[in-house]
C-alpha positions as CSV (number, residue, x, y, z in Angstrom):
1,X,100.0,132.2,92.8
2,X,101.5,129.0,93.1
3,X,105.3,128.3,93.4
4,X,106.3,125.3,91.7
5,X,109.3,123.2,92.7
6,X,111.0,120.7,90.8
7,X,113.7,118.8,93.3
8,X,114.1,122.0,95.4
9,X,115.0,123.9,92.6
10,X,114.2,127.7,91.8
11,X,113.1,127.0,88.1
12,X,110.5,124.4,88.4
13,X,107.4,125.5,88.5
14,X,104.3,123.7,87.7
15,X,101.0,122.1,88.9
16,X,98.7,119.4,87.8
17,X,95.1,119.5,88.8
18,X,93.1,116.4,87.7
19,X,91.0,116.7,84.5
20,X,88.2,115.3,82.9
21,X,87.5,114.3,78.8
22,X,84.3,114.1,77.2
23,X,80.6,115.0,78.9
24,X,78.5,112.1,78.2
25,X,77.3,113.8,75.4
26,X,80.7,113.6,73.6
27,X,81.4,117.3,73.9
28,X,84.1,118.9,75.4
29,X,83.6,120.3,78.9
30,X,84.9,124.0,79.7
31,X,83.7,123.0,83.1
32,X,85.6,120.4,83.4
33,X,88.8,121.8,81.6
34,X,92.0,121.8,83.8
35,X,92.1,125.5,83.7
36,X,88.7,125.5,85.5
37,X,89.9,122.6,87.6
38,X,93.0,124.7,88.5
39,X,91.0,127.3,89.7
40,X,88.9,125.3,91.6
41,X,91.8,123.3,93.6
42,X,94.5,125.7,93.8
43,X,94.0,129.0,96.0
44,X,95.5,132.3,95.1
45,X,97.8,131.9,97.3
46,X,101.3,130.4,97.7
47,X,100.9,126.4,98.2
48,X,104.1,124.1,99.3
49,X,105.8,121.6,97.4
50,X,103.9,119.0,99.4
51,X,100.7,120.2,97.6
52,X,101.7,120.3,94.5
53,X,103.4,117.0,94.8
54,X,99.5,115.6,96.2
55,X,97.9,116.5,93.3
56,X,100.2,115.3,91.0
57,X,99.8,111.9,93.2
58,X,96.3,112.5,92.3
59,X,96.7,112.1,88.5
60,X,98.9,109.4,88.5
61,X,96.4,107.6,90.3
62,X,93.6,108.7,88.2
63,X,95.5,107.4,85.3
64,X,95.8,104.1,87.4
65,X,91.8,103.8,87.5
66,X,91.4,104.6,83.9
67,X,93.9,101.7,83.0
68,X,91.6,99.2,85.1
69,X,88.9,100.3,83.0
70,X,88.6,97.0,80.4
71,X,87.7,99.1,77.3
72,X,90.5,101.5,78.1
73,X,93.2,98.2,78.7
74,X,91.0,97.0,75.6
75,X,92.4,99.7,73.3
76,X,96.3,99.7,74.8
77,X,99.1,98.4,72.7
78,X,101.0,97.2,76.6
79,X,98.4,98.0,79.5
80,X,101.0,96.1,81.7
81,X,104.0,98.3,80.6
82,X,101.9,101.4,81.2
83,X,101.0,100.1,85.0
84,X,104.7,100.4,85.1
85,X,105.4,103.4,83.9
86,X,102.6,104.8,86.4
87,X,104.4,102.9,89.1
88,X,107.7,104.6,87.7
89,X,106.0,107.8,87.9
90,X,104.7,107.8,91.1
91,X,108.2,106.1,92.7
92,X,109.9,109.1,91.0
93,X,107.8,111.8,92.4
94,X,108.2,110.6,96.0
95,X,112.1,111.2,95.2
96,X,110.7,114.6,94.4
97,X,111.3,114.6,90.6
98,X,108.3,117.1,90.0
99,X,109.6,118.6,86.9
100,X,110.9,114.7,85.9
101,X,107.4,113.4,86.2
102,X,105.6,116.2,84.0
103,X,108.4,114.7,81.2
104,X,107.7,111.3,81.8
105,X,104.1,111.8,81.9
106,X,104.1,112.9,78.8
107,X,103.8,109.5,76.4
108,X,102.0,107.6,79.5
109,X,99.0,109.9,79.3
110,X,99.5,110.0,75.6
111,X,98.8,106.4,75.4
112,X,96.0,106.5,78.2
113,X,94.0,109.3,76.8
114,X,94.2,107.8,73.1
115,X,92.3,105.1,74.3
116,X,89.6,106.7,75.8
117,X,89.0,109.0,73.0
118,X,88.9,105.9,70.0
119,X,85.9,105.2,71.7
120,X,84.0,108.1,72.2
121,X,84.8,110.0,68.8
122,X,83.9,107.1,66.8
123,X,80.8,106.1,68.5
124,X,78.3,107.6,70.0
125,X,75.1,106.1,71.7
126,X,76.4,103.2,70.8
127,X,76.3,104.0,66.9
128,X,79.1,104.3,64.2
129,X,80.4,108.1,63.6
130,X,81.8,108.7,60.6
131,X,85.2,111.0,60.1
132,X,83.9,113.7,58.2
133,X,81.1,114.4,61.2
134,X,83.5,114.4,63.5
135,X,86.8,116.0,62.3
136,X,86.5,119.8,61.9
137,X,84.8,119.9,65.5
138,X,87.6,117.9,67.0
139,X,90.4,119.8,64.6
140,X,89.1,123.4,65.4
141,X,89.6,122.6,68.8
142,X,93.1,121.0,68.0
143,X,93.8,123.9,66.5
144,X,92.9,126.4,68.7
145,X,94.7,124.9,71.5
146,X,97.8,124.4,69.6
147,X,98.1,128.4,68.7
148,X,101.4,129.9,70.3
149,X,100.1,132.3,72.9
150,X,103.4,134.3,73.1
151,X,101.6,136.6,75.8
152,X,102.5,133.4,78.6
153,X,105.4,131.8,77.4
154,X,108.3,134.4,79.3
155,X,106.0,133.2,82.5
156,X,106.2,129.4,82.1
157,X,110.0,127.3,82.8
158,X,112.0,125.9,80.0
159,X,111.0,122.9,80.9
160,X,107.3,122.9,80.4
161,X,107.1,125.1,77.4
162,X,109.4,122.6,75.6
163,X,106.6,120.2,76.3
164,X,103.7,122.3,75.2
165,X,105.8,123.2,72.1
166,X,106.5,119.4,71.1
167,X,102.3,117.6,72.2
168,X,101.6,120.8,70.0
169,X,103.3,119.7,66.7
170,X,102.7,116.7,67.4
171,X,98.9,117.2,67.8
172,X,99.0,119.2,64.5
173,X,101.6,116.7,62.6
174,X,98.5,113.3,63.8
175,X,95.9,116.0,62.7
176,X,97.3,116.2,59.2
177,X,97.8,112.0,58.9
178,X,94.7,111.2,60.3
179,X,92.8,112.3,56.6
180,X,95.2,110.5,54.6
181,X,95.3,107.4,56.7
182,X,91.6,107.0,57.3
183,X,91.4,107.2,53.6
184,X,94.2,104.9,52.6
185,X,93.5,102.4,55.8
186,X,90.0,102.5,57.1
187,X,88.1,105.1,59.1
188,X,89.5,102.8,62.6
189,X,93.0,104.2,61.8
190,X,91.9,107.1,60.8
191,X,89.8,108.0,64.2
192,X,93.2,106.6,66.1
193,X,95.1,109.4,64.5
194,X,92.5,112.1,65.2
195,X,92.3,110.7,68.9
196,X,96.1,110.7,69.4
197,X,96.0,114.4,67.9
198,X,93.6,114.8,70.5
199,X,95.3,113.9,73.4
200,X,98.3,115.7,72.3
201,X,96.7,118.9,71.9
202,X,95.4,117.9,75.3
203,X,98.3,117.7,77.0
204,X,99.4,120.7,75.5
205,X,96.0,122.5,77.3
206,X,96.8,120.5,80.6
207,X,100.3,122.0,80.6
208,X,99.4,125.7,79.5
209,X,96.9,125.9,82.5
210,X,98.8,125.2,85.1
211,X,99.4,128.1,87.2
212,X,103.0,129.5,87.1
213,X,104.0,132.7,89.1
214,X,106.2,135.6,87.8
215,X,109.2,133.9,87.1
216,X,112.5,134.7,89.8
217,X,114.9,134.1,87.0
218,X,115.9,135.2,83.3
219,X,114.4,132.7,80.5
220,X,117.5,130.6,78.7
221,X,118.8,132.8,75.3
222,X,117.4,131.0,72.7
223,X,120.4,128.7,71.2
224,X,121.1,128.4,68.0
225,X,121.2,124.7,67.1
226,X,122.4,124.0,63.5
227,X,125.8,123.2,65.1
228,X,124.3,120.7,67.5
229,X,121.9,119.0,64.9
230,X,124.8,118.5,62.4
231,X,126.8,117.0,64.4
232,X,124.1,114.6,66.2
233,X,123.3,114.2,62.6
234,X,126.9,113.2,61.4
235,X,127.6,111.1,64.5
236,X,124.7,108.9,63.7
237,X,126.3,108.6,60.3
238,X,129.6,107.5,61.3
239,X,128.2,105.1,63.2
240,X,125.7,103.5,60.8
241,X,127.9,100.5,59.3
242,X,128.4,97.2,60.5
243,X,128.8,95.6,62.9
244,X,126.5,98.7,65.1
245,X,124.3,99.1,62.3
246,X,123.4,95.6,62.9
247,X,122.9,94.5,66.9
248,X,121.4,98.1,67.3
249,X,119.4,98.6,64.8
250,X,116.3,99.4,67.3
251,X,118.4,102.4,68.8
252,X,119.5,103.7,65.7
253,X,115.6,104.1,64.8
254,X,115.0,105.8,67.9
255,X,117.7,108.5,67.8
256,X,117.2,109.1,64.3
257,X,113.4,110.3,65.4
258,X,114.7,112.4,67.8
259,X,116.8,113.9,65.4
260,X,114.0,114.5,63.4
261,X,111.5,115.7,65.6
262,X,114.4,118.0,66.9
263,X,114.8,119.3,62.9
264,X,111.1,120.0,62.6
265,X,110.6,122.0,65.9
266,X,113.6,124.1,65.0
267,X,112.3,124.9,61.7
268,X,109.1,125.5,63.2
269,X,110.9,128.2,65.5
270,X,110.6,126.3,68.5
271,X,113.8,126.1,69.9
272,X,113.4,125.2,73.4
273,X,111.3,121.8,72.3
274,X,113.9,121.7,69.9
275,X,116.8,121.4,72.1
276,X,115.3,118.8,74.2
277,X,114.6,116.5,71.3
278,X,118.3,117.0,70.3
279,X,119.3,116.0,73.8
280,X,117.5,113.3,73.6
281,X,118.6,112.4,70.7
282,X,122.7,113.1,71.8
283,X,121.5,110.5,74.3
284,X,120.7,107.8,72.0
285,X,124.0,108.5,70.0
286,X,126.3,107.7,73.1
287,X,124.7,104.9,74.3
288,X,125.7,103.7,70.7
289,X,129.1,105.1,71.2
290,X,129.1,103.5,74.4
291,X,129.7,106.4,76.8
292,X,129.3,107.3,79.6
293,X,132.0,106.6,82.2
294,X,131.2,103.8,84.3
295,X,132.0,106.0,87.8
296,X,130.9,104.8,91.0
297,X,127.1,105.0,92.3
298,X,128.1,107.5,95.0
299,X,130.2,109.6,92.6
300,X,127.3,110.0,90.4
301,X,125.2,111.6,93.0
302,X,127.9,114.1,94.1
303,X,128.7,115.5,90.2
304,X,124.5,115.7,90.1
305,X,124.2,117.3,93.4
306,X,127.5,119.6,91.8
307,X,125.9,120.0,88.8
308,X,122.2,121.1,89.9
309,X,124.2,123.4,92.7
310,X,125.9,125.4,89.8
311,X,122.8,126.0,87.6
312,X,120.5,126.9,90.3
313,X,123.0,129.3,91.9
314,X,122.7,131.2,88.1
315,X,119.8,133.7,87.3
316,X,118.6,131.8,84.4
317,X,115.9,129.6,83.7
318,X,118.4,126.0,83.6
319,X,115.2,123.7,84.0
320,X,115.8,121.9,80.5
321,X,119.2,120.8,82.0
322,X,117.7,120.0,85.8
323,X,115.5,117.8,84.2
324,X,118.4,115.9,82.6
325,X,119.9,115.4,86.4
326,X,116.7,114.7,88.3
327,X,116.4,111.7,85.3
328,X,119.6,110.7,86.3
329,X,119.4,111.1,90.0
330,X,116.0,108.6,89.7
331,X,117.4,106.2,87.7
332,X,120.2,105.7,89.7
333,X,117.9,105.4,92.7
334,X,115.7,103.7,91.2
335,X,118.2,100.7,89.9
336,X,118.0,97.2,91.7
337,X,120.6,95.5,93.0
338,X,121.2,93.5,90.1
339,X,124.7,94.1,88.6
340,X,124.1,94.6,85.2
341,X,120.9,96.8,86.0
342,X,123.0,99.3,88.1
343,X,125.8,99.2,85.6
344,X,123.2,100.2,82.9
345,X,121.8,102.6,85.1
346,X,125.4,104.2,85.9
347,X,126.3,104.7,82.2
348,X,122.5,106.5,81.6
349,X,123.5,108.9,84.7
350,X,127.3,109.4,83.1
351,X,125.9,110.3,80.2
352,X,123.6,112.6,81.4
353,X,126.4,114.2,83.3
354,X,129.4,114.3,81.1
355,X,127.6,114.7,77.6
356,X,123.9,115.7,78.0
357,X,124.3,118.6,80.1
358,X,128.0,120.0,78.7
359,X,126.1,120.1,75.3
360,X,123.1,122.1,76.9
361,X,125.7,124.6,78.2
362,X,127.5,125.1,75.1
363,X,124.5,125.1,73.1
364,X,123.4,128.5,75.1
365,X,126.9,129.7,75.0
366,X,126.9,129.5,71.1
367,X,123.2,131.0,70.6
368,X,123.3,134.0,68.3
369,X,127.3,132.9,67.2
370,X,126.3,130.2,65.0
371,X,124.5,129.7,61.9
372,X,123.7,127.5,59.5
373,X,125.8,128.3,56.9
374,X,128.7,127.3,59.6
375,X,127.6,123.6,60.0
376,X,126.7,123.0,56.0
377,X,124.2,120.1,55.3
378,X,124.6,117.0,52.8
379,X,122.9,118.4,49.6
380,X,121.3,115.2,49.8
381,X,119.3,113.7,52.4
382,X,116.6,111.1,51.6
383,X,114.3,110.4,54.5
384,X,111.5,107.6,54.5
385,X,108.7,107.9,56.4
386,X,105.9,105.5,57.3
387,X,104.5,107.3,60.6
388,X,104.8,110.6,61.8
389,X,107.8,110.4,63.8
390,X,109.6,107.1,62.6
């Protein structure tokens, strides 16, 4: 088996082995799956962080190639911002932010993979396809990927099955629109939906076959996160009035996604993908508040180092919460020497520090205390929804 680290940690465990799409035919490969790939690349036997670390370097740079490809830039919204983020990726994985780039890899590949597959489902030998010849092939699959497999989820961290939980409502939640849309737009939009369901579900496959030994440590108590929500919920509330309604309109729209996402995964029974989307979105109501504490660059780096120290030094799977301090860790590493770049990125960190992870913590200290009938709801609450998750 192979240990996976994160930044030295005990609950990071994951591995990435490169992957390919579509046969030329337009199929699906089993050959060419990452499961297959992982068996190929990866001995049974235990490989060191440097090895893991190679061939996730691997994959960034595949996704570097794929972006050169001019039908794949063709199809992205910001090919130039996604260079970035690659760059991003690969800077924070030399800081050794394993677990940090299997998060942030996330949307990238999203993006990437999206615009591979608009091509390839909707054409083929150079001809038109039409929806209804290609969509219960490409759902089934969806589908079957996206099916809780309950017999691996004790063996996989936090972390990663928070991932594979969220690409796999997500895949479902594009599968459902991408009917509708197609319909209501024009087959184009609908075969971008079906793709981006695609490369959800993808990701979802990519993450579920990487190898992860018999965990060393107790999986997190599922919280109970009513509490949490509601307050995230009534935060974002308090705050939407003038004059923050109005200069931050932008972040307000983001945090209330996260919100939402975090509702549906919760209702869905997913708690873990739940708590990280509520995090997230926590996140997004502070830097509206304006926390965190502007502390010192050096500071920062000693509460992280304290912080990592105490959960790793617990027998329990904390990965959900190391992930928040790697992110914190990189950013602050990663900030130039610009003033107001390195204040910005010293507020993120606090955050992270004083609010992110405290909530994580009490979240687990709560589960099984709370319950809904503790935190009661608005009896009304209108939501309006253009896309899935705005």
């Amino acid at each position: 088996m192979v240990r996976i680290v994160g930044r030295a940690g005990p609950c990071e465990r994951s591995a990435i082995a490169s992957s390919a799409w579509l046969t030329p035919d337009n199929d699906f490969d089993e050959r060419h799956s990452p499961m297959h790939l992982a068996s190929i690349l990866i001995c049974v036997a235990l490989s060191s962080s440097s090895e893991v670390e190679e061939q996730v370097r691997h994959e960034i740079e595949r996704l570097h190639r794929c972006v050169s490809e001019s039908t794949v830039a063709a199809r992205l919204r910001k090919p130039a911002e996604t260079k970035a983020a690659l760059e991003s990726l690969a800077a924070a994985l030399e800081n050794g932010s394993l677990m940090e780039c299997l998060e942030r890899l996330s949307p990238v590949r999203e993006a990437i993979v999206t615009a591979q597959l608009r091509g390839t489902l909707s054409q083929q030998d150079g001809k038109p396809r039409s929806m209804d010849s290609v969509h219960p092939q490409v759902a089934a699959e969806i589908l079957r990927i996206t099916e809780r497999d309950e017999t691996i989820v004790l063996a996989i961290p936090a972390a990663v099955q928070a991932l594979i939980d969220a690409a796999c409502v997500q895949a479902e939640d594009y599968l459902l629109a991408c009917g509708p849309q197609g319909k209501a737009v024009g087959e184009e939009t609908g075969f971008y939906y079906l793709a981006t369901a695609r490369a959800h579900a993808d990701y979802a496959r990519f993450l579920k076959s990487l190898p992860h030994e018999d965990p060393l440590v107790r999986p997190p108590k599922l919280p109970e996160l009513s509490g949490l929500l509601a307050r995230i919920e009534s935060g974002l509330l308090e705050l939407y009035k003038p004059p923050a309604a109005l200069g931050n309109h932008r972040d307000f729209i983001v945090a209330s996604a996260k919100l939402k996402f975090a509702r549906e995964l919760f209702e869905s029974g997913r708690s873990l993908a739940s708590l990280r989307q509520a995090l997230e979105a926590g996140r997004g109501l502070h830097r509206l508040k304006g926390g965190g504490q502007e502390a010192g660059r050096e500071q920062l780096l000693q509460k992280i180092d304290e912080q990592r120290n105490d959960l790793e030094s617990q027998d329990i799977d904390h990965s959900l919460a190391t992930v928040l301090l790697d992110s914190a860790e990189s950013v602050l590493l990663e900030s130039s020497s610009s003033a107001d770049e390195e204040r910005m990125a010293r507020r993120e960190a606090a955050i992270a520090i004083d609010h992110l992870v405290p909530a994580y913590l009490e979240c687990l200290r709560d589960a099984g205390r709370e319950s809904v009938a503790d935190h009661p709801t608005p009896s009304v609450t209108l939501t309006i929804v253009r896309w899935p998750f705005t």
